[in-house]
N, C-alpha and C positions, 0 to 999 in steps of 0.2 A: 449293534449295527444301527447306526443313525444318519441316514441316507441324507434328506431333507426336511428337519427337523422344524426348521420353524414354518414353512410353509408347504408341506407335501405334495399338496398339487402343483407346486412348481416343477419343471422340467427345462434342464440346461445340457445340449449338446456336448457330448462328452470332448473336444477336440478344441473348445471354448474354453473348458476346466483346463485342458491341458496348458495352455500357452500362459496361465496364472501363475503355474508353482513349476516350469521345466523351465533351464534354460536354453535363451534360443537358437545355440550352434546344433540342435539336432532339429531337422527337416520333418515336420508337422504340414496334414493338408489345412488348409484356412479355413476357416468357419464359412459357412457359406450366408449364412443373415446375418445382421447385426443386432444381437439380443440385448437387452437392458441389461445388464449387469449388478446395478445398485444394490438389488437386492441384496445378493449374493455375495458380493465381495465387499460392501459396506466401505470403509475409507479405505485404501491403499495409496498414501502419500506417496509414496514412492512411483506410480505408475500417474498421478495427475496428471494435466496440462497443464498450462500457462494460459490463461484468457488473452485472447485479442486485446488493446487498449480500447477500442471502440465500441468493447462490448458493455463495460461498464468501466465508473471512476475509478480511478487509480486508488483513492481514501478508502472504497467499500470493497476493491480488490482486495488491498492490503489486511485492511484488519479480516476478513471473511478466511484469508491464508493465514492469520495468526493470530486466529480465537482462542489458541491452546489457552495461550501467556493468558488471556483474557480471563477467563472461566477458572486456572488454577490461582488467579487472584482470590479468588470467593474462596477457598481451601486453604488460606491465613488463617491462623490464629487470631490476628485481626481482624479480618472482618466475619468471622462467623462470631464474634465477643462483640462486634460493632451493633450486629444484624441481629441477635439475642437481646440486643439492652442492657450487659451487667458487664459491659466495657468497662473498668477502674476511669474514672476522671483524671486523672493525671498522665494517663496513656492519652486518651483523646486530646488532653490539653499539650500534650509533645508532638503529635499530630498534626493539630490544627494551627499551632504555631508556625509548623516549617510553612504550610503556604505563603506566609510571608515572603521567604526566601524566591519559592518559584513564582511570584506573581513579580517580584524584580526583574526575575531573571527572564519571565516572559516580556516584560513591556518593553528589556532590554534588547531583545532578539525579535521582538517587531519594530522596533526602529532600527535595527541593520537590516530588516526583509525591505520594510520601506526605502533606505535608501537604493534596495538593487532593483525595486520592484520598474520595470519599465513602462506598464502600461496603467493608465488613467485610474481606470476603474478597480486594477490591480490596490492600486495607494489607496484610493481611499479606502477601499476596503481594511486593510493593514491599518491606517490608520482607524478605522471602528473599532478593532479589535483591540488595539493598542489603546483608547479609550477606556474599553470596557473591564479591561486589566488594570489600571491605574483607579477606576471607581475602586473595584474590588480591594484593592489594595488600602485603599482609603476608608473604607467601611469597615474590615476584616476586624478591627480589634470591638467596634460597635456590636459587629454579630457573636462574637464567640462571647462575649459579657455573660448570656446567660449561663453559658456553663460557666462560669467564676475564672475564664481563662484570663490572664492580665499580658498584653501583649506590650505593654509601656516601655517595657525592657527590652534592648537587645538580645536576638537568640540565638543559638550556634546551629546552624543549621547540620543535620548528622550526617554521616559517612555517605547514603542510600541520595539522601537530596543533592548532596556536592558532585555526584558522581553525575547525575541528569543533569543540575545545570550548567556547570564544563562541558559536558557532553553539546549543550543546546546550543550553549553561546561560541565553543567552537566551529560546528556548523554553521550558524550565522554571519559568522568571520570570513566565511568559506572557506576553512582548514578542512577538508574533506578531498583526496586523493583523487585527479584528477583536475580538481581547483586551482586558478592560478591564487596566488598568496596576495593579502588583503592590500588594496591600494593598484593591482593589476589588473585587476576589471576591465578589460577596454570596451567591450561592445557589449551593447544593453542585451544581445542572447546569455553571455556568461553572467551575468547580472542576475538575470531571470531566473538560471540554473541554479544558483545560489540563494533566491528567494525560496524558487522551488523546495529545495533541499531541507531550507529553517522552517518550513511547516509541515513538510514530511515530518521531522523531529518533533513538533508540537501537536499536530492533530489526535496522535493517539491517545494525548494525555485526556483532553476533555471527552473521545472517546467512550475510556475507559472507566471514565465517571460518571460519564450518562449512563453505561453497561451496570454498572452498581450501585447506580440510584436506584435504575428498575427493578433490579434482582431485588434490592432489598427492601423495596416502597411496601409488599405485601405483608410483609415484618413488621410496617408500622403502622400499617393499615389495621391489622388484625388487635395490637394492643391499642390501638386509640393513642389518648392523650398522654398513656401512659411512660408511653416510650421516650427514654431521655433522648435522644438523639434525634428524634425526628425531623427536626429540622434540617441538620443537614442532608438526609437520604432527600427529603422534601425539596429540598434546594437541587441536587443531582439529577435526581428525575423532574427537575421542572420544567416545562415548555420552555421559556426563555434559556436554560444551561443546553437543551437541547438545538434550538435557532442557533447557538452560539457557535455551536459543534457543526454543524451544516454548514455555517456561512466559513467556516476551516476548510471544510472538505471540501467544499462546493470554490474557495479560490484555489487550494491546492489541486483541484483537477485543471483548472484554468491556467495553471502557470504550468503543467503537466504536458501540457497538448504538444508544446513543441520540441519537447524531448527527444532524443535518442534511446533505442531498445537499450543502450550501456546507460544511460543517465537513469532511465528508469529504474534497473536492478539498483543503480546506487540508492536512488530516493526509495526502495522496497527494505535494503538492509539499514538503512536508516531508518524506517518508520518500525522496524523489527526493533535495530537496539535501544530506540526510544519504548518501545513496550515492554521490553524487560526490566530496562532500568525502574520504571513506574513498579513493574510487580516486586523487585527486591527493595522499590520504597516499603512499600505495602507488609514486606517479609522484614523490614530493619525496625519494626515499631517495637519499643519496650514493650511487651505484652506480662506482667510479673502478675499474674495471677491463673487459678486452675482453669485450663482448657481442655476439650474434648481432642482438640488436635495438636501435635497427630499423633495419633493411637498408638506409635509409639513410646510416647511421651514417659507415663508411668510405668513404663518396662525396667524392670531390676537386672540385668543378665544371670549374675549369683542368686538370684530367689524365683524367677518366673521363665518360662518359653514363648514366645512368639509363633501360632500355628499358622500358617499358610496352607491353605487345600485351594486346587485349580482345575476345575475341569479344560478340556483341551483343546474340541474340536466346536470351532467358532466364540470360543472362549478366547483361547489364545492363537489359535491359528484362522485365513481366513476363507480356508479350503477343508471343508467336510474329509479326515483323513480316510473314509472310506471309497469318495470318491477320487483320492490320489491313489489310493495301492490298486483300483480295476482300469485307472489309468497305464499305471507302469505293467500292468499285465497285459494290454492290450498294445502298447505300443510295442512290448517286446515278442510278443507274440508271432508264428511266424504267419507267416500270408497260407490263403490255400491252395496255394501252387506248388508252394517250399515244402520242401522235404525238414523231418525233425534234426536239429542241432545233432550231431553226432554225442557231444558231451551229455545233451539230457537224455538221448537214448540209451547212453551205456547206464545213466543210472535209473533208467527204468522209472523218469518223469516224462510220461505224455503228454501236450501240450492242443488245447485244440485251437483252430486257424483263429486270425483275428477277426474274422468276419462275423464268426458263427458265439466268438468271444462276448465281440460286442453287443449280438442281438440277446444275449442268456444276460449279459447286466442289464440291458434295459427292461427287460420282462424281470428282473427281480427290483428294477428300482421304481416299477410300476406297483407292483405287487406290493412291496413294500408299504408304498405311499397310502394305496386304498385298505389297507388291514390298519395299516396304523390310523387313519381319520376312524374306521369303526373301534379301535380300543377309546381313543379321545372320548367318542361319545358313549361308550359303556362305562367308562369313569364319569362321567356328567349325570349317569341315568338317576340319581337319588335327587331328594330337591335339594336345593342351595340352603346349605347351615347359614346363619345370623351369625355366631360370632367364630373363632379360629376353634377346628377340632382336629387337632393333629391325627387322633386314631383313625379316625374316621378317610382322614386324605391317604394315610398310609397303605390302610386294603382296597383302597382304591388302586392306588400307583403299583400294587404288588399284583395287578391284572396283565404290567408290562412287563413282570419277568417272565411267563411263557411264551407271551408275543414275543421279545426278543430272540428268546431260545430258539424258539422255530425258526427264526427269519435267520440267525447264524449257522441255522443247521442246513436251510435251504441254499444257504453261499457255499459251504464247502460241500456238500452234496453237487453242487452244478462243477465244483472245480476251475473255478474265476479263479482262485486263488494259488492255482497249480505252478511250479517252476519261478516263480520269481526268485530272483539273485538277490541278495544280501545286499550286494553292493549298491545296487540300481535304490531298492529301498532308503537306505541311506544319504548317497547323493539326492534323492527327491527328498529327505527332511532336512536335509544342510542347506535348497534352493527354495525351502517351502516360505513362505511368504507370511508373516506373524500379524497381528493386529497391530493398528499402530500404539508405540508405549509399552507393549506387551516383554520385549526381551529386557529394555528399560528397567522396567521395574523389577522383573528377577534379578536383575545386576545389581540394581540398587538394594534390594534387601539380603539378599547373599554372601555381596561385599560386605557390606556394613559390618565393620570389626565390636561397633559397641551395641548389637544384636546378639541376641542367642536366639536363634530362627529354625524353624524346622520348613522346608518346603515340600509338599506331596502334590501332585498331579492325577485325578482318578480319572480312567476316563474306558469307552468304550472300544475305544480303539484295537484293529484286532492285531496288530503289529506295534509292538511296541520300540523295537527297534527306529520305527516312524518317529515316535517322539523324541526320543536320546538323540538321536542326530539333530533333530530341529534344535536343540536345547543347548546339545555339546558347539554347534557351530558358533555360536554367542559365546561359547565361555563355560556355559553352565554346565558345572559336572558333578554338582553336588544334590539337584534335584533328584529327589525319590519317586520313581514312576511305576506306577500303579495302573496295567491296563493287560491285555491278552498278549500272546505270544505266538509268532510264528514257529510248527516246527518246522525243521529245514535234514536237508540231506544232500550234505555235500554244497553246501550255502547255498540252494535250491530248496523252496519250498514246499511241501507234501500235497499243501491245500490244506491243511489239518491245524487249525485251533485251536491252541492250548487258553482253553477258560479259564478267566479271571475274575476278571470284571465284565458282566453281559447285561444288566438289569440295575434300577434304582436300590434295590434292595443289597446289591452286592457291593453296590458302590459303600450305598450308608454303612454296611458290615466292616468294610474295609476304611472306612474313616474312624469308626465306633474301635474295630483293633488298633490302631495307630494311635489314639489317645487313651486307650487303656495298658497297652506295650508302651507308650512312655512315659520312661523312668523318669523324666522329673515333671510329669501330668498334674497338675494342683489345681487349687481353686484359683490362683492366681494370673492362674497362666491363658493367655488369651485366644482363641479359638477365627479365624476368617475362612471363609468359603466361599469363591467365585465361582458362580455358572451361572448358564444361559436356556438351561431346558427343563423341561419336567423331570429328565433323569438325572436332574443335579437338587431336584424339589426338595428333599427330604433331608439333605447333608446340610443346605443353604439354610434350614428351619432348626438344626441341632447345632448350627453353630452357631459362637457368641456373637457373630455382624456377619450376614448372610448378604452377598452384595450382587446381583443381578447386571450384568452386560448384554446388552443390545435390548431386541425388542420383543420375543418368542410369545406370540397370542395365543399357542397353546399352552405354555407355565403360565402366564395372565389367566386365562382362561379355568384350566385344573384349581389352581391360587385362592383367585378370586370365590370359586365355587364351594371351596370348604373353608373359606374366614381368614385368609390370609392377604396383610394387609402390602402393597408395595408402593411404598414412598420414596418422594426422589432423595436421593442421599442428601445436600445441602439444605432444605428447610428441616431434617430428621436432625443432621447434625444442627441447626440453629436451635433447634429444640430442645435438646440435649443436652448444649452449653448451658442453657435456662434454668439448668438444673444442675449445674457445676458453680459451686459459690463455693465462696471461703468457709473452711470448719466440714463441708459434709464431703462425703463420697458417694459418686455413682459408678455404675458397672453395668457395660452390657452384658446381657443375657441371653441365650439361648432359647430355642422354644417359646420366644414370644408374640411368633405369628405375624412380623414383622418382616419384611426385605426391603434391601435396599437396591435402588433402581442406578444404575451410570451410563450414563451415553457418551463418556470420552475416555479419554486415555486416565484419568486423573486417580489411579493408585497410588503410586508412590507420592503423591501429594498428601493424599490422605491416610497413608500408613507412617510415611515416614517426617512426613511434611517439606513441602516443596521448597524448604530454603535452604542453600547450600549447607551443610553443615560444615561448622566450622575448622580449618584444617586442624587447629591444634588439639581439638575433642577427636576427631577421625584418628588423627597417628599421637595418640598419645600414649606413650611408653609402657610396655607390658614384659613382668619380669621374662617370660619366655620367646620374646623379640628376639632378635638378633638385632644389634644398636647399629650396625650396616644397615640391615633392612630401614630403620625407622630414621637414620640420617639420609637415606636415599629419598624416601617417600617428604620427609621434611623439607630436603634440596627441591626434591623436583617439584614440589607445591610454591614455595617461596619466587623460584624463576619463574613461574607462571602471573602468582601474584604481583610480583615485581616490573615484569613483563606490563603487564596491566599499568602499574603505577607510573610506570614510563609515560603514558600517552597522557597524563594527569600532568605530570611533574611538568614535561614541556613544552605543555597549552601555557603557563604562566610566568617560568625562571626567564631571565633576560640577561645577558652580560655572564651569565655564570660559565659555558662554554671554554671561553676563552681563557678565564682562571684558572680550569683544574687542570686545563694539559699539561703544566710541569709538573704539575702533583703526581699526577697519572701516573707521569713518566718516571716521577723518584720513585713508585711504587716497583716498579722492577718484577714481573710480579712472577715471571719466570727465575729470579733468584733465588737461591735458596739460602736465603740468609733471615736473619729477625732486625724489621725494620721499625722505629719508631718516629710518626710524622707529626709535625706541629703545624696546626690550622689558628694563628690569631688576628685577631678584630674589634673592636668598639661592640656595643651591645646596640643590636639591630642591623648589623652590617651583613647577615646573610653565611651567619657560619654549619644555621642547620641547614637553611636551605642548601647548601651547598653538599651537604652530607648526604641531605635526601636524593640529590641529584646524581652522586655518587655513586649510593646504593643502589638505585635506578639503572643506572646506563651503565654502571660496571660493574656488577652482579658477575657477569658472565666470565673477568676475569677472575673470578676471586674463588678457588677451590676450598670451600668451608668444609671440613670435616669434624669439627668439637661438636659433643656433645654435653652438654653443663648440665648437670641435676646436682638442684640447690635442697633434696628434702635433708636438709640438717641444722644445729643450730648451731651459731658464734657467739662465745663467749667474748670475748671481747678482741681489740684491733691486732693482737698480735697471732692472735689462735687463726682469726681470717685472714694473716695475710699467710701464711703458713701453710693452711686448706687450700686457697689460690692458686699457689708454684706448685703444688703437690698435682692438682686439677689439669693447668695451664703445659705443666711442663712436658708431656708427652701428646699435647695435641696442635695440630696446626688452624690457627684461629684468626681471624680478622675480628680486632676488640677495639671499637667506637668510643671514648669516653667524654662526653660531652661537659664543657661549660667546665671545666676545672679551674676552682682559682687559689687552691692550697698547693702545697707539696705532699703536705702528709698523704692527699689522696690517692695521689700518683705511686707514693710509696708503697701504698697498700692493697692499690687494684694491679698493679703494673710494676712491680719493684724494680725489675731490670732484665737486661737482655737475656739473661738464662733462665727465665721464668719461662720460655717462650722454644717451641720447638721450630727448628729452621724453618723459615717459608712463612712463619706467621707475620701480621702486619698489624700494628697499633695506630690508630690515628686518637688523635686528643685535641680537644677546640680550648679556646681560651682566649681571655684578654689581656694576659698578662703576659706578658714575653720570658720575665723572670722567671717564672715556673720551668717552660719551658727546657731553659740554660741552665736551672738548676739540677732539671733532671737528666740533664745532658743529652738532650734531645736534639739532632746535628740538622735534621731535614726539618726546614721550618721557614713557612708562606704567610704571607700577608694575604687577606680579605679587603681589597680596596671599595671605597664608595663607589654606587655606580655615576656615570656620566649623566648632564641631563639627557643627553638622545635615548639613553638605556632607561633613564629614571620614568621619560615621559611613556617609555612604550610599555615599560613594566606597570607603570599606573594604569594607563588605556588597556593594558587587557584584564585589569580587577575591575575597572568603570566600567568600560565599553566593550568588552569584552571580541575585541581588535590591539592590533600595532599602532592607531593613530587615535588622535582624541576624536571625535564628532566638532564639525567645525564649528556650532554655535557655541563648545563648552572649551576654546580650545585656551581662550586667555587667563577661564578661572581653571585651568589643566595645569596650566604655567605657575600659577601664585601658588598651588597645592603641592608640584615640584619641587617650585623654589622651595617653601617651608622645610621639607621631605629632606632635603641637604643632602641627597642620594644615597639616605638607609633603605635598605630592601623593606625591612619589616614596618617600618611608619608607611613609606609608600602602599605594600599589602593591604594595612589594617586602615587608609585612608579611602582606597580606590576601591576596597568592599562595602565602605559606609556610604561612600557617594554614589554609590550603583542603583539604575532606578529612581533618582531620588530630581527633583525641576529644579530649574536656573533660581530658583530664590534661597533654596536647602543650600544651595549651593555656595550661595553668595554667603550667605549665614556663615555656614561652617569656615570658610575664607577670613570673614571677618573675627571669630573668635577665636582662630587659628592664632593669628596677627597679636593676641594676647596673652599666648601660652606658651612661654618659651621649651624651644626644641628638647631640650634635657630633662624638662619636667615629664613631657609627655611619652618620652622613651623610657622614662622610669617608670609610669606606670602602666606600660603594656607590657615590658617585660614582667613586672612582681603578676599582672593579672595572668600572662604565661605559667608562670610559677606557680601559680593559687592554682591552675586548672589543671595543671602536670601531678602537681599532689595530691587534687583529688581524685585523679582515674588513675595511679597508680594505689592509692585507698582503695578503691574499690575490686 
């Protein structure tokens, strides 16, 4: 029985409790004060408000609502290796490199905010900023010298940065729903809203790096000079990156004011998926060396277990489940005018009125309170140990197993507990109200196919039925729960008890059986325990990462008094990486007088690690699948994926639209026939882009069902092509083959139409027509150059990241066209070099343009294509 555990002399209205965890179609009287609640119910997302605009900025609105993303940044593999010091150099120097890319792509997207910006002081501002992004830019390769970074070279910016600055320059464009499309602007308010919106998208970023200067300043503070990286934390947390960040927030409230409550939600989900994109920057960094996170990391499934243990109540729920079950006893309870339920009389369960209900729980949750602050300090009475003495805290906390005893014997002696329905129970843990992150993260490690996880639940709870519902409504039906049990007669309950769990002592008993009952228990196998109380003190100290939720001043308190130390999780983990280098091994351990302290949701950050995992590691093929199962789960990721790639593909494609509709159309795709289409074109004319455009936007027609497992080996071309029809011929396939310029290829990936089960579709790119007709391919399109109107717009949005040039660049826009002779991919690889870049780069590039004829320079983007297509399939 654990009433009010972290602070007992608290006292909350029972009527208060109710309207937390009931839903509201049943008629509740109203609380009559308005009590504080914070305590008590600590975050409930779900029940917020919305602030006033008036009451503060829109900048400190925003991120204050989405500090999550913020704080599970610090929970990288990056940067807790950043924040240790034993970072590899060649991660940071891939790091510090892409800033390049986003200070282009910033100075890009404050000269479209400047051009919508309407008022005075709005521009200049825009332009300071715009300034101070162009210095940076300019120095960047100056400052990273010291780490041996060499920025002389051109760098490809990775998946994680392309995806923000699309994302940025987008928005700047004002391609954002609701927007009129670029060059429609007519009145300086839709201007504004568009300025608006391009710093919504960028304030988070410097943000979120003043958030990580600070966090990690004490990291470099504490080693001195020694720390490689100091400078840049030094730089994040510096007064000036700080003004920087202020004078963002401080215009985006300004441009803010004269919004609409719909404009605003837009610039909030804006400034949301600009801070996500930054955290899966943060999660896309090579990190190729040993880390502490995430603790899944060094998990074998065939050699080791993953233990999860959870305490429950304010652990994971955020209503005391004791003061739910004297709720649903009292609301169901009858009045003392009402005669007994005919049903509970026949079965000989008395019920007494709610009146008389109510006053017997509060004299026991009185009673309760003042015995429990007397056990707290008769556990305190020895003096305070020097260093951790587990035995010593043990016969201490073994004071609370007859305290609890009594106090659960004094509940079912009073008969609070009398006639409750089964079902009423139930329904109150299917509406009960979890912490926030809490069901999350049981999904997240339960699912997870490449875990071998065991999850237990110990808790004091005297109905365990209370938790199984809370748990089954989520999904989860695999958790083991471990707590007391109501009996019942005739799905009415006795009042009566069944002991399980009642004391700290029972719990640790009951954790101690579960890891010696399992069978595959080893040294290897990894031990967590989450709670929040003294009755959770002893299981959190046996197991291998003892992890502490919320803020309980009496486990602080008890903790503290016998040598037990509680640090906050993220500098423990910095600490720890410090000790994870190449060649040794570390291992938490148990028993080492250590906790760890979390005040947000961030588990599955730190068990599993906060980055997506990637689909093809999740569903990758297990002989006891069912290959339905694993092509369903493949499809339905892919269209998600793709889904996404759409909103990428045509922020940039221009003129391609109007190409593929005969294609589309020869695809037939309701046919049931075996089609093969020929895509040819010059080299650079846009025959991937048009693939990727494909795959993109017609995904949805294309019912893929093959599944191809390649683990075998070919002797040589006749055995492959042989294995191929064998493969090919009983499945229905859309097979891509790009860039053919033999027959024999075609021969031998694609022999012929009966390789191929009806409904399949073959598309093949090439520049050579003869291939084609040789392999008597009947459906076959031309890839025309684009026009200049397409050439110009398809360049302005790699420049300018717009439909139209910027008018001061519009005539050297012209001469770089011209050049371009309306190849998609020279215009791409031009208007990405010119981006960011002043009217003299400009002129330069023009003028040495002028000396390199068109043929040489398409020969050497395609072979550099090439060289980079065979490296990442090497790897």
């Amino acid at each position: 029985m654990r009433l009010f555990l972290n602070k007992p002399s608290f006292s909350i209205p029972i009527n208060i409790i109710r309207s937390a965890f009931f839903n509201s179609n049943r008629r509740y009287p109203l609380p009559v004060k308005n009590h504080n609640l914070n305590f008590f119910f600590r975050r409930i997302s779900s029940m917020a408000t919305t602030p006033k605009p008036n009451e503060e900025g829109a900048a400190k609105r925003f991120w204050d609502k989405f500090s999550k993303e913020s704080n599970l940044t610090l929970y990288t593999p990056f940067v807790v290796s950043l924040a240790s010091g034993n970072l590899k150099i060649d991660t940071f120097g891939h790091y510090v490199a892409q800033d390049v890319h986003f200070f282009k792509c910033f100075a890009q997207a404050y000269e479209l905010a400047e051009d919508c910006a309407d008022d005075d002081d709005a521009k200049d501002s825009i332009v300071e900023l715009r300034k101070n992004v162009l210095y940076e830019l300019r120095h960047h390769a100056s400052f990273v010298q010291e780490w041996g970074v060499d920025l002389s070279k051109e760098t490809t910016p990775n998946a994680a940065t392309t995806k923000y600055t699309n994302f940025l320059l987008a928005t700047a464009s004002g391609k954002v729903e609701g927007v009129k499309g670029p060059g429609e602007l007519a009145t300086p308010f839709e201007k504004t809203k568009v300025a608006a919106y391009t710093l919504s998208a960028m304030a988070p970023f410097m943000r979120l790096y003043v958030f990580l200067g600070n966090e990690l300043k004490s990291f470099v503070d504490f080693d001195g000079d020694e720390h490689p990286y100091k400078k840049l934390i030094h730089k994040y947390s510096s007064e000036s990156y700080q003004a920087t960040m202020l004078q963002i927030e401080d215009l985006l409230d300004k441009l803010s004011v004269s919004l609409t409550g719909q404009e605003l939600d837009t610039m909030q989900k804006l400034y949301h998926q600009a801070l996500k994109l930054e955290m899966e920057f943060f999660l896309a960094q090579p990190v190729h060396q040993p880390t502490v996170l995430p603790l899944s990391k060094l998990h074998i499934p065939s050699e080791n277990q993953l233990m999860i243990f959870s305490d429950f109540d304010l652990t994971c729920s955020v209503v005391d489940s004791s003061a739910i079950l004297a709720e649903i006893a009292i609301v169901t309870a009858p009045k003392s005018d009402q005669s007994q339920p005919e049903s509970q009389s026949q079965s000989q369960i008395v019920r007494m009125p709610s009146a008389d209900l109510r006053n017997t729980w509060e004299m026991l949750s009185k009673e309760y309170t003042e015995e429990y602050e007397q056990c707290m300090e008769s556990m305190l009475a020895n003096e305070k140990v020097e260093s951790f003495e587990y035995e010593g805290l043990k016969k201490a906390v073994e004071e609370l197993v007859e305290f609890e005893r009594k106090a659960n014997m004094k509940v079912i002696e009073s008969e609070v507990l009398k006639g409750l329905n089964v079902e009423d129970i139930k329904r109150a843990g299917e509406r009960l109200i979890m912490l926030d992150g809490c069901m999350g993260f049981f999904q997240s490690i339960i699912n997870n196919q490449n875990l071998n996880v065991n999850v237990h639940v110990l808790s004091y709870c005297w109905c365990a039925d209370l938790i199984r519902s809370a748990f089954s409504s989520g999904g989860l039906h695999k958790i083991n729960i471990h707590a007391n049990e109501f009996e019942y007669q005739n799905s009415l309950s006795t009042g009566e008890i069944i002991k399980q769990v009642e004391s700290p002592i029972d719990k640790l008993q009951a954790f101690t059986n579960i890891l010696k009952n399992n069978p595959q228990t080893g040294p290897t196998n990894l031990t967590i325990y989450i709670g929040d109380s003294v009755g959770d003190l002893l299981c959190l100290l046996e197991a291998d990462i003892g992890i502490v939720i919320g803020s309980s001043s009496s486990l602080r308190r008890i903790g503290t008094h016998f040598g037990v130390s509680f640090v906050p999780l993220f500098p423990a983990l910095v600490k720890k990486q410090k000790e994870c280098i190449e060649g040794s091994s570390f291992k938490w351990k148990g028993l080492s007088g250590v906790l760890y302290t979390v005040f947000g949701s961030y588990m599955d950050a730190i068990v599993l690690g906060c980055q997506f995992v990637k689909w093809a590691e999740r569903f990758c093929c297990r002989d006891e699948w069912h290959e339905a199962k694993v092509i369903n789960k493949i499809v339905e990721k892919i269209s998600v994926e793709l889904c996404f790639t759409n909103l990428e593909v045509d922020e940039k494609l221009i003129g391609m639209e109007s190409r593929i509709r005969d294609i589309v159309s020869s695809l037939e795709m309701g046919v049931e026939d075996v089609r093969m289409i020929g895509i040819k074109g010059i080299g650079g004319v846009g025959r991937r882009l048009w693939q990727q455009l494909f795959l993109t936007k017609y995904y949805f027609l294309l019912k893929v069902k093959a599944l191809l497992r390649t683990n075998f080996t070919i002797g040589n071309v006749h055995e492959g092509k042989s294995i191929m029809k064998k493969i090919l011929c009983g499945k229905k396939v859309l097979l891509v083959l790009d860039d053919v310029d033999h027959l024999d290829q075609l021969d031998a990936l694609a022999g012929g139409i009966n390789w191929f089960k009806p409904g399949s579709r073959v598309i093949i790119t090439t520049r050579d027509e003869q291939v084609l007709k040789a392999h008597r391919v009947k459906l076959n399109h031309d890839i025309n150059l684009l026009s200049q109107d397409e050439a110009t717009c398809l360049f302005s949005r790699y420049a300018f990241g717009r439909d139209i040039p910027i008018q001061t660049y519009k005539d050297l826009t012209l001469e770089v066209v011209h050049y371009a002779a309306g190849l998609p991919l020279i215009i791409k690889v031009l208007g990405s070099f010119l981006c960011g870049k002043d009217k003299l780069e400009w002129k330069d590039v023009v003028k040495r343009l002028k000396s390199i004829p068109l043929k040489e320079t398409l020969e050497k983007l395609e072979l550099s294509y090439t060289e980079r297509l065979a490296e990442r399939t090497s790897n």
